[in-house]
N, C-alpha and C positions, 0 to 999 in steps of 0.2 A: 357214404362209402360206395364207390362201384363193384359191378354186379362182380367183375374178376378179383378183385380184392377179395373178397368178402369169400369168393370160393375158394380158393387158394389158402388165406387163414383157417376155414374151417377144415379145409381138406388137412392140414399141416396138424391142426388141433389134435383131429382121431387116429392120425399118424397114416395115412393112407398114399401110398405113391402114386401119380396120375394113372397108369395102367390101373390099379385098381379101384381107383375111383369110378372110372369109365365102364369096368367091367361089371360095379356094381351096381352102376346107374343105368346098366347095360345102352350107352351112347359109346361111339367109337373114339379112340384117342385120341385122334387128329382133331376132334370136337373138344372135348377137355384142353388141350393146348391154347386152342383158337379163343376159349372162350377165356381162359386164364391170362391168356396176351393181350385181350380186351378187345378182340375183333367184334365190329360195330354191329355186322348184320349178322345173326345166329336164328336158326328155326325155336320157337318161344317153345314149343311143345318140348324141345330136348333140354332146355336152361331148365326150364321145371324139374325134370327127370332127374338134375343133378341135384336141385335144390332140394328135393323132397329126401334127400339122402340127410341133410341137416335139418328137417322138419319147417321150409320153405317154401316159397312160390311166387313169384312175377303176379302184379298187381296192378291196379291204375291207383296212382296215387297222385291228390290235388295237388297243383302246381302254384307257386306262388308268385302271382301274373307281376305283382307291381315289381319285383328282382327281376321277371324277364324283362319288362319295359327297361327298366336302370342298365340294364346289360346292352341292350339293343340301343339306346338311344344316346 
């Protein structure tokens, strides 16, 4: 699931409108949009700020080289 899905579903979950999601996450709302419309380049420190609202966070997670090869090639 992508990182906007996934916000978007939770945000709808606790019934929270984008405005105050933002305001609880205290990031500005034009950043909640952005990040809900799945814009690619977002500062990590504020995804967080959102994500810890659903008990969250941005991670490095192993990638499963031989699906990139099969993709790639």
């Amino acid at each position: 699931m992508k990182i906007s899905e996934f916000v978007k579903e939770k945000r709808r979950l606790v019934d929270l409108t984008q405005p105050q999601m933002a305001d609880k996450a205290g990031v500005g709302l034009r950043f909640v949009r952005e990040l809900e419309q799945g814009k690619e380049s977002l500062r990590l420190d504020k995804v967080n700020q959102v994500l810890k609202l659903f008990g969250h966070e941005v991670g490095a997670v192993p990638v499963n080289r031989e699906a990139l090869y099969h993709e790639k090639g």
